[in-house]
TIVO-2410 file (N, C-alpha, C; in nm, 3 decimals):
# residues 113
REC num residu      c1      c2      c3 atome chaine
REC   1      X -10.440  -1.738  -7.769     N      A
REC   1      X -10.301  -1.707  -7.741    CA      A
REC   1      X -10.213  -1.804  -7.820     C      A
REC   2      X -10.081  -1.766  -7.871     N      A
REC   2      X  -9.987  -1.839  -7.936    CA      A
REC   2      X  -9.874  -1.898  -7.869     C      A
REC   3      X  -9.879  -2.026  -7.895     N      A
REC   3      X  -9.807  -2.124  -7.822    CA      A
REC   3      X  -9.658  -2.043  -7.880     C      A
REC   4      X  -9.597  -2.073  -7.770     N      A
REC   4      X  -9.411  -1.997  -7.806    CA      A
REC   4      X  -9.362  -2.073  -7.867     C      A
REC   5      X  -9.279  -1.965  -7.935     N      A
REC   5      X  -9.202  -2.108  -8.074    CA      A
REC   5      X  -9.083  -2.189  -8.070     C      A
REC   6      X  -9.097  -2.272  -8.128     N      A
REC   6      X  -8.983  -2.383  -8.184    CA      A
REC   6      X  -8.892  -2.342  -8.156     C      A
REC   7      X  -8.831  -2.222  -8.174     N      A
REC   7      X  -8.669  -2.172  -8.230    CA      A
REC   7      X  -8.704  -2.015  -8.210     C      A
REC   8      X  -8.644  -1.954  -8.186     N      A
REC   8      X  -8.614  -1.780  -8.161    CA      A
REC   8      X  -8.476  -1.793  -8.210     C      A
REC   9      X  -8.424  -1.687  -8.299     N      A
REC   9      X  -8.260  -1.681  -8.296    CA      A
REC   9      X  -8.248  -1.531  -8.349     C      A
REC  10      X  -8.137  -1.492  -8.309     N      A
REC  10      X  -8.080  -1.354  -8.384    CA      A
REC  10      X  -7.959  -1.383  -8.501     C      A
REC  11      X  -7.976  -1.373  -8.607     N      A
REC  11      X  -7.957  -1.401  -8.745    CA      A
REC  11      X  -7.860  -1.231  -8.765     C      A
REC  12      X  -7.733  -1.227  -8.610     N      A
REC  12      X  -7.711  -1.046  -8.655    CA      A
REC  12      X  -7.628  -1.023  -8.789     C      A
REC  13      X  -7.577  -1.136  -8.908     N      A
REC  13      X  -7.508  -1.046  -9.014    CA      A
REC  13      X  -7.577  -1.040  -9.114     C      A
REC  14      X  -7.714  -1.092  -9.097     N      A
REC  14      X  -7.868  -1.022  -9.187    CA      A
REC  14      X  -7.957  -0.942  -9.163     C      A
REC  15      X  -7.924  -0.923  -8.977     N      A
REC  15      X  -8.037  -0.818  -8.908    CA      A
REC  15      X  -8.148  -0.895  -8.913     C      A
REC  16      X  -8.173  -0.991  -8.888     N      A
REC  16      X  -8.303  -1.053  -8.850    CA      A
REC  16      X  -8.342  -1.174  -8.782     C      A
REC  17      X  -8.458  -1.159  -8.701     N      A
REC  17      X  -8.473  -1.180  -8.566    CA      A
REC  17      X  -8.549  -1.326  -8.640     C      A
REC  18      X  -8.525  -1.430  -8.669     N      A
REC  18      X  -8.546  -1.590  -8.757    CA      A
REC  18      X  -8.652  -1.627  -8.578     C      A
REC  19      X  -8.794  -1.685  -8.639     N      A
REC  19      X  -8.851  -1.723  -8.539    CA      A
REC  19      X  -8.949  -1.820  -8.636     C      A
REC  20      X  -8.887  -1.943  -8.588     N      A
REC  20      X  -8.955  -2.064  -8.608    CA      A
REC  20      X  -9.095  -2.114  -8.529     C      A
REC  21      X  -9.203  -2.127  -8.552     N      A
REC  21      X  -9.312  -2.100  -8.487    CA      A
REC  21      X  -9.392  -2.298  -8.507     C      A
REC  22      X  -9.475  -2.299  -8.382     N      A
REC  22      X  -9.519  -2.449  -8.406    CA      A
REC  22      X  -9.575  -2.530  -8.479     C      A
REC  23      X  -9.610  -2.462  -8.569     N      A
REC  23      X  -9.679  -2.503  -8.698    CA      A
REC  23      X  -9.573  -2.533  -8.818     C      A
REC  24      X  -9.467  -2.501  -8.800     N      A
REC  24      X  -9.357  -2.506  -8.927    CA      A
REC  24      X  -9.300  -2.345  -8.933     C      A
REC  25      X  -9.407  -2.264  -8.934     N      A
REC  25      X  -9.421  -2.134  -9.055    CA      A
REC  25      X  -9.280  -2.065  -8.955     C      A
REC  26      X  -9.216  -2.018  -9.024     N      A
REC  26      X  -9.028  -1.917  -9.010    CA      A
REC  26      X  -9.069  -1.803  -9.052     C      A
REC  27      X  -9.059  -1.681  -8.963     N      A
REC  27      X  -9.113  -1.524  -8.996    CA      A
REC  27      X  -8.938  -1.477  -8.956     C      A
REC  28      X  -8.896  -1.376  -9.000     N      A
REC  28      X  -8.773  -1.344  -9.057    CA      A
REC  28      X  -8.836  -1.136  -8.995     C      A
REC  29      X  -8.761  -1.129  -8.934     N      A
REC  29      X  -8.834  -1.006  -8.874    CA      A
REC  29      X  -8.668  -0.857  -8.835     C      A
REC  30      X  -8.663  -0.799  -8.924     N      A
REC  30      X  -8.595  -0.653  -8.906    CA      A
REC  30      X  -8.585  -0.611  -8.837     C      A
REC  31      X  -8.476  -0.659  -8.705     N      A
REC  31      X  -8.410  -0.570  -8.640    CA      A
REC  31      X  -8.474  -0.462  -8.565     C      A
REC  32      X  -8.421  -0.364  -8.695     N      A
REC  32      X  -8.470  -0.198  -8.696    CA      A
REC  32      X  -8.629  -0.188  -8.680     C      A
REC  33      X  -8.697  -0.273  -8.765     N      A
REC  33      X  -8.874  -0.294  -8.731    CA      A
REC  33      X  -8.926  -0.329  -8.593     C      A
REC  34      X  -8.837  -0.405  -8.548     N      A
REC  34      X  -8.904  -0.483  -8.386    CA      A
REC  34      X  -8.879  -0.342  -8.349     C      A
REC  35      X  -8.746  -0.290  -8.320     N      A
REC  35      X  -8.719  -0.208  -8.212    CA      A
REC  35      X  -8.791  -0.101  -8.236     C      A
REC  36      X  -8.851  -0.092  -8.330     N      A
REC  36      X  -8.959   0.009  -8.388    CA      A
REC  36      X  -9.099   0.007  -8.354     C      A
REC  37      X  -9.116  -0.083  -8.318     N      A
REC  37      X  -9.242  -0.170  -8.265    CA      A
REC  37      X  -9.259  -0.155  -8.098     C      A
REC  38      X  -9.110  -0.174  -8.032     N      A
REC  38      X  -9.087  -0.199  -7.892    CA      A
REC  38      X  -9.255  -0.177  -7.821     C      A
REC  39      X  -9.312  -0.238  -7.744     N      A
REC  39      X  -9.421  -0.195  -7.699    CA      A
REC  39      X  -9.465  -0.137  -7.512     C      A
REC  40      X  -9.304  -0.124  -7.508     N      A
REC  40      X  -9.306  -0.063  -7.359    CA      A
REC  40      X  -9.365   0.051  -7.320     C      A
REC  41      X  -9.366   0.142  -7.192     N      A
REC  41      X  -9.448   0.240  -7.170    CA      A
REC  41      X  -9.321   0.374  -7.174     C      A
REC  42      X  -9.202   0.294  -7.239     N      A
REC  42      X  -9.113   0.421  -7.265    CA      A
REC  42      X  -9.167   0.464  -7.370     C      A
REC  43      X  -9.209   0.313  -7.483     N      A
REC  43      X  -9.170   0.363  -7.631    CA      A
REC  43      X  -9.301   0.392  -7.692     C      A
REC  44      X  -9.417   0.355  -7.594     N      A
REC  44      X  -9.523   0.423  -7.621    CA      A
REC  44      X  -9.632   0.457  -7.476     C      A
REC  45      X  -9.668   0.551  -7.562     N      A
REC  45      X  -9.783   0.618  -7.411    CA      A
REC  45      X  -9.920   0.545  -7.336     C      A
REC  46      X  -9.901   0.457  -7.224     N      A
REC  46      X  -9.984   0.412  -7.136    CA      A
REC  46      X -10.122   0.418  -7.168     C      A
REC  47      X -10.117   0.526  -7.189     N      A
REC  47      X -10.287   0.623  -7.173    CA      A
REC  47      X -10.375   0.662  -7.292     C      A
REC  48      X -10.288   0.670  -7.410     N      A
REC  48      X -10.302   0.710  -7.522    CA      A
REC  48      X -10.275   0.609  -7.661     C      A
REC  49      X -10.159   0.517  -7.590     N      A
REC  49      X -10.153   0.466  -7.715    CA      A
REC  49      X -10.099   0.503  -7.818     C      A
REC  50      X -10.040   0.593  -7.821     N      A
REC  50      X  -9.978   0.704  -7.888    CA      A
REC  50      X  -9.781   0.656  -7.825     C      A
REC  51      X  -9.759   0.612  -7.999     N      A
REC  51      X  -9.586   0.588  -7.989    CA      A
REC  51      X  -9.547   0.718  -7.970     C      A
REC  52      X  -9.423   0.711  -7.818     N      A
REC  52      X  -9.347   0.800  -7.822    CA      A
REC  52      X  -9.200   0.809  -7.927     C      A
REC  53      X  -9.184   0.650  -7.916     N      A
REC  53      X  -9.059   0.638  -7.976    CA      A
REC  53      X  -9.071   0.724  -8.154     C      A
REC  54      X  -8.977   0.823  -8.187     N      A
REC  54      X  -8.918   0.877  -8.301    CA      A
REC  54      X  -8.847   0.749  -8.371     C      A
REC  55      X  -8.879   0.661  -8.445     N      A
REC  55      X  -8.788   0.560  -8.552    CA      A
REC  55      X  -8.697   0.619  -8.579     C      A
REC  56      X  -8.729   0.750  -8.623     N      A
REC  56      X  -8.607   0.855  -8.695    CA      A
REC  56      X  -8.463   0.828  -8.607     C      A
REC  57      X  -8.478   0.841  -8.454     N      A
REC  57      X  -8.333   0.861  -8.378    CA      A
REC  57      X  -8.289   0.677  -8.357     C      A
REC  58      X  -8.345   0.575  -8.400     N      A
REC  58      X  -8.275   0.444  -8.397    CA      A
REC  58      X  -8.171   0.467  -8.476     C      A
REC  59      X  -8.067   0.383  -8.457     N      A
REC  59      X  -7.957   0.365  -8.496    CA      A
REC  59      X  -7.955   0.239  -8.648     C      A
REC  60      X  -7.951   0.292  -8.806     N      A
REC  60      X  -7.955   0.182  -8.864    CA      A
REC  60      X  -7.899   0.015  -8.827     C      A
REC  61      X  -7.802   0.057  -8.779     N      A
REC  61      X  -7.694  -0.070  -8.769    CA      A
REC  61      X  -7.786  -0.135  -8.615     C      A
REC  62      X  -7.838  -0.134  -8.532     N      A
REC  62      X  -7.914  -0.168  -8.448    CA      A
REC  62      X  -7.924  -0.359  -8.415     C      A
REC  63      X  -7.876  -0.401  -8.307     N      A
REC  63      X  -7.863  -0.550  -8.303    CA      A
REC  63      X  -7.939  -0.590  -8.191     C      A
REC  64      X  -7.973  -0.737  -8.213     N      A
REC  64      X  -7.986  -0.777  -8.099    CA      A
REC  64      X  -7.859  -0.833  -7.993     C      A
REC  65      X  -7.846  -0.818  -7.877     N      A
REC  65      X  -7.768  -0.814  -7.810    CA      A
REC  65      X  -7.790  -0.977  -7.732     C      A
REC  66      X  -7.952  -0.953  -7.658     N      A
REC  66      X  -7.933  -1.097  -7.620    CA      A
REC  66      X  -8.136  -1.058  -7.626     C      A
REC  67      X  -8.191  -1.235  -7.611     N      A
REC  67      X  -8.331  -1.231  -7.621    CA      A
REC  67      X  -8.363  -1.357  -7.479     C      A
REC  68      X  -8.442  -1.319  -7.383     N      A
REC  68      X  -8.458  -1.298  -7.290    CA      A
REC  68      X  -8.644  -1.400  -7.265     C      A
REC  69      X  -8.670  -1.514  -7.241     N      A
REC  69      X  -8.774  -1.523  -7.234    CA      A
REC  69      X  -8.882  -1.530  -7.109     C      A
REC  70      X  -8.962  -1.456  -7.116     N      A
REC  70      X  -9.081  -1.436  -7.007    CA      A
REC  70      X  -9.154  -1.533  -7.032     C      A
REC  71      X  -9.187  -1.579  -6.855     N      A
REC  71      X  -9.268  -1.661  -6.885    CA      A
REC  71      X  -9.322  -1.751  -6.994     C      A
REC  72      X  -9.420  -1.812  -7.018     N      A
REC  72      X  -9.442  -1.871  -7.109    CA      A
REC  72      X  -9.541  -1.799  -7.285     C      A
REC  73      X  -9.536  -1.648  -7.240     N      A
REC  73      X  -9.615  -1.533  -7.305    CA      A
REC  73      X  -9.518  -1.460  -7.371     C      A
REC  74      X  -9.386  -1.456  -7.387     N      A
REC  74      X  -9.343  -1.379  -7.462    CA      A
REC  74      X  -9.177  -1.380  -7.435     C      A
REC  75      X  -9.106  -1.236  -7.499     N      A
REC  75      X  -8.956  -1.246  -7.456    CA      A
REC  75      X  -8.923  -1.123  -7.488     C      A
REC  76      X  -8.813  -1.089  -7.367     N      A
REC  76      X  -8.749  -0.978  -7.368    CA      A
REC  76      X  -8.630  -0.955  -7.470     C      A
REC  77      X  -8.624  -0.809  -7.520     N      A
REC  77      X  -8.499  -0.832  -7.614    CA      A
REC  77      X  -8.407  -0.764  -7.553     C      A
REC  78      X  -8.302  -0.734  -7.578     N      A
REC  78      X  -8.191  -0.645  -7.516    CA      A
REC  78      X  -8.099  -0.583  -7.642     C      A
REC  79      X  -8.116  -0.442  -7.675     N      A
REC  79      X  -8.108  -0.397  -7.806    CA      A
REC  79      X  -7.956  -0.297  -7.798     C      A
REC  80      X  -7.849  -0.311  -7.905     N      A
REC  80      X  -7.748  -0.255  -7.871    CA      A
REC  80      X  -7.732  -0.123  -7.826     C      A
REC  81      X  -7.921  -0.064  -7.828     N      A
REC  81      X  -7.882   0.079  -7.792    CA      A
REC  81      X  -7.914   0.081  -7.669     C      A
REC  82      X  -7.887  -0.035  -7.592     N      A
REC  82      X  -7.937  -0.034  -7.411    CA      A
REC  82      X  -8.070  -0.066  -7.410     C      A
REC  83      X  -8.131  -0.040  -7.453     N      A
REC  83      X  -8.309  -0.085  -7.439    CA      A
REC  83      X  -8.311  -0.213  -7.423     C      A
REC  84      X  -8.407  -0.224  -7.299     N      A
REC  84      X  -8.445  -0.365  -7.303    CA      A
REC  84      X  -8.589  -0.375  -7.164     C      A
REC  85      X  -8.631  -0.303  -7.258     N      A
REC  85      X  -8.806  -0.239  -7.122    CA      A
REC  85      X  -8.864  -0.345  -7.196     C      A
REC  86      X  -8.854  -0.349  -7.330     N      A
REC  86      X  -9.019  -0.402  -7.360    CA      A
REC  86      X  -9.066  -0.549  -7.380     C      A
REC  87      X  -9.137  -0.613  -7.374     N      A
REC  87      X  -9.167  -0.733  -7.336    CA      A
REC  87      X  -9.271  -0.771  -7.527     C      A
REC  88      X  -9.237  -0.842  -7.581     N      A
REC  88      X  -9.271  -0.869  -7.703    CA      A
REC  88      X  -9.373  -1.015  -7.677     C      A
REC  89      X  -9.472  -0.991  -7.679     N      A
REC  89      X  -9.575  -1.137  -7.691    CA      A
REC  89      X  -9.575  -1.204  -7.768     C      A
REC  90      X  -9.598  -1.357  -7.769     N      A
REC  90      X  -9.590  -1.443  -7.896    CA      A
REC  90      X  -9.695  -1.369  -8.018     C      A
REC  91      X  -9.823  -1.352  -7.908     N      A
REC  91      X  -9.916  -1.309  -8.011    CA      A
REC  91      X  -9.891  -1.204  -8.095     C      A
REC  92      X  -9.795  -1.088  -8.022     N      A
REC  92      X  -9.767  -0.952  -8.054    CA      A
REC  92      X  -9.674  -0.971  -8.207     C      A
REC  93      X  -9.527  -1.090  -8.162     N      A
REC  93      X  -9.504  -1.088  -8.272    CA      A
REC  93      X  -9.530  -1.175  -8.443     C      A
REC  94      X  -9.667  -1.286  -8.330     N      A
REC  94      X  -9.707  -1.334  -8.464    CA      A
REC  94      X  -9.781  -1.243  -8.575     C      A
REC  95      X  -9.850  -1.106  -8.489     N      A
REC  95      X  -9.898  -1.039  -8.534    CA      A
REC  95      X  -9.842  -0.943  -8.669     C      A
REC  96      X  -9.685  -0.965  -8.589     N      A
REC  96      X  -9.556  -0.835  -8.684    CA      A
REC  96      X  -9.511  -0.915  -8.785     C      A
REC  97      X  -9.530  -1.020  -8.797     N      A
REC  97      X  -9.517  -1.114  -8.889    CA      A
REC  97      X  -9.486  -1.026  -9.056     C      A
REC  98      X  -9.309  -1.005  -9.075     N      A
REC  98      X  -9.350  -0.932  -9.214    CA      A
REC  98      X  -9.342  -1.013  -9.347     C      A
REC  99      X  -9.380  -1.126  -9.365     N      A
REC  99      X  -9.364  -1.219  -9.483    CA      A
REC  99      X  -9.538  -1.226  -9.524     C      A
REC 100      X  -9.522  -1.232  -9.661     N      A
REC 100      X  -9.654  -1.209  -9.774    CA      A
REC 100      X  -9.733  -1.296  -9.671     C      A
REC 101      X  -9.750  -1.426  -9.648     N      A
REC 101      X  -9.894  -1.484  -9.607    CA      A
REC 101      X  -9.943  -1.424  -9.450     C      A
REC 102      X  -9.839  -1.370  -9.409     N      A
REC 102      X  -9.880  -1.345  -9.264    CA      A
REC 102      X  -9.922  -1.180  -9.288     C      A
REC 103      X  -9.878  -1.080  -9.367     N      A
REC 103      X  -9.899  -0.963  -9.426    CA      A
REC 103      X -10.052  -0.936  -9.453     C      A
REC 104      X -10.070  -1.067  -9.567     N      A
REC 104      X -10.212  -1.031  -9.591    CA      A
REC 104      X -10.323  -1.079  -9.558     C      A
REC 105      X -10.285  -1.151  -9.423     N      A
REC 105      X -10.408  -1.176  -9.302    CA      A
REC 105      X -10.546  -1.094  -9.284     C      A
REC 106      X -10.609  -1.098  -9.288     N      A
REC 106      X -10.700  -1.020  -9.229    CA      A
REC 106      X -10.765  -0.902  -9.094     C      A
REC 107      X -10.621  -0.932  -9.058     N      A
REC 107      X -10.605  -0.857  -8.953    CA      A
REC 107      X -10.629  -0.907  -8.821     C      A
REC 108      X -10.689  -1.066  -8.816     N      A
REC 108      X -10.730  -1.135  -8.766    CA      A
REC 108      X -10.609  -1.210  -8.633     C      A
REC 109      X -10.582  -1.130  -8.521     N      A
REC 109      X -10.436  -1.129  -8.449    CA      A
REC 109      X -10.434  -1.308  -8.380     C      A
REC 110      X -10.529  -1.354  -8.418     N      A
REC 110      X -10.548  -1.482  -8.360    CA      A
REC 110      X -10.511  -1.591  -8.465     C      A
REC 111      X -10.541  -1.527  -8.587     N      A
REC 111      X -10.490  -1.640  -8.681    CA      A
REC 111      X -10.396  -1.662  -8.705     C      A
REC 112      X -10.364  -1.813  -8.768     N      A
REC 112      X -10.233  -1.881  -8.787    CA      A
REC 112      X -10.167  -1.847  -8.959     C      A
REC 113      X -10.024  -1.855  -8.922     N      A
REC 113      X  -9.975  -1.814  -9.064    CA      A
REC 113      X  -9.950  -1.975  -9.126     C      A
***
């Protein structure tokens, strides 16, 4: 499991969600991508695993509103289009990590960037 990071911030006149992590490494994460990601049982199916959420009907302009932390495992976001079900894990988003060294991981959800 991934220790929670340094710094979380919403960066809204670049759209990106700046998360400073304990090792040094800063992952820079799209807005529109997290909420694309959301991993609640609205935005995807319980049973199946199978995303309900359509990306298509997000709103480009899409913000964070406020970020919300659980426990010591993760944090809630609160997204300008009212959403705010889904619960984002450290691990989950070290995983979404979209910068080249964390990209071309091995797929390996435990490793460090």
């Amino acid at each position: 499991m991934n220790a929670p990071p340094l710094d979380i911030r919403a960066v809204t006149k670049d759209g990106l969600l700046e998360i400073t992590w304990e090792e040094g490494h800063t992952g820079l994460y799209p807005f529109l991508t997290l909420r694309g990601e959301c991993p609640c049982a609205g935005c995807v199916d319980e049973h199946t695993g199978e995303r309900r959420l359509d990306r298509a009907t997000l709103p480009d302009d899409i913000v964070i509103r406020d970020i919300q932390l659980v426990g010591h495992y993760g944090a809630r976001v609160v997204w300008s289009d009212n959403h705010d079900t889904g619960i984002y894990t450290w691990d989950r988003l070290r995983r979404l990590c979209p910068c080249p060294k964390c990209s071309s991981r091995s797929g390996d959800p435990g490793s460090q960037a």
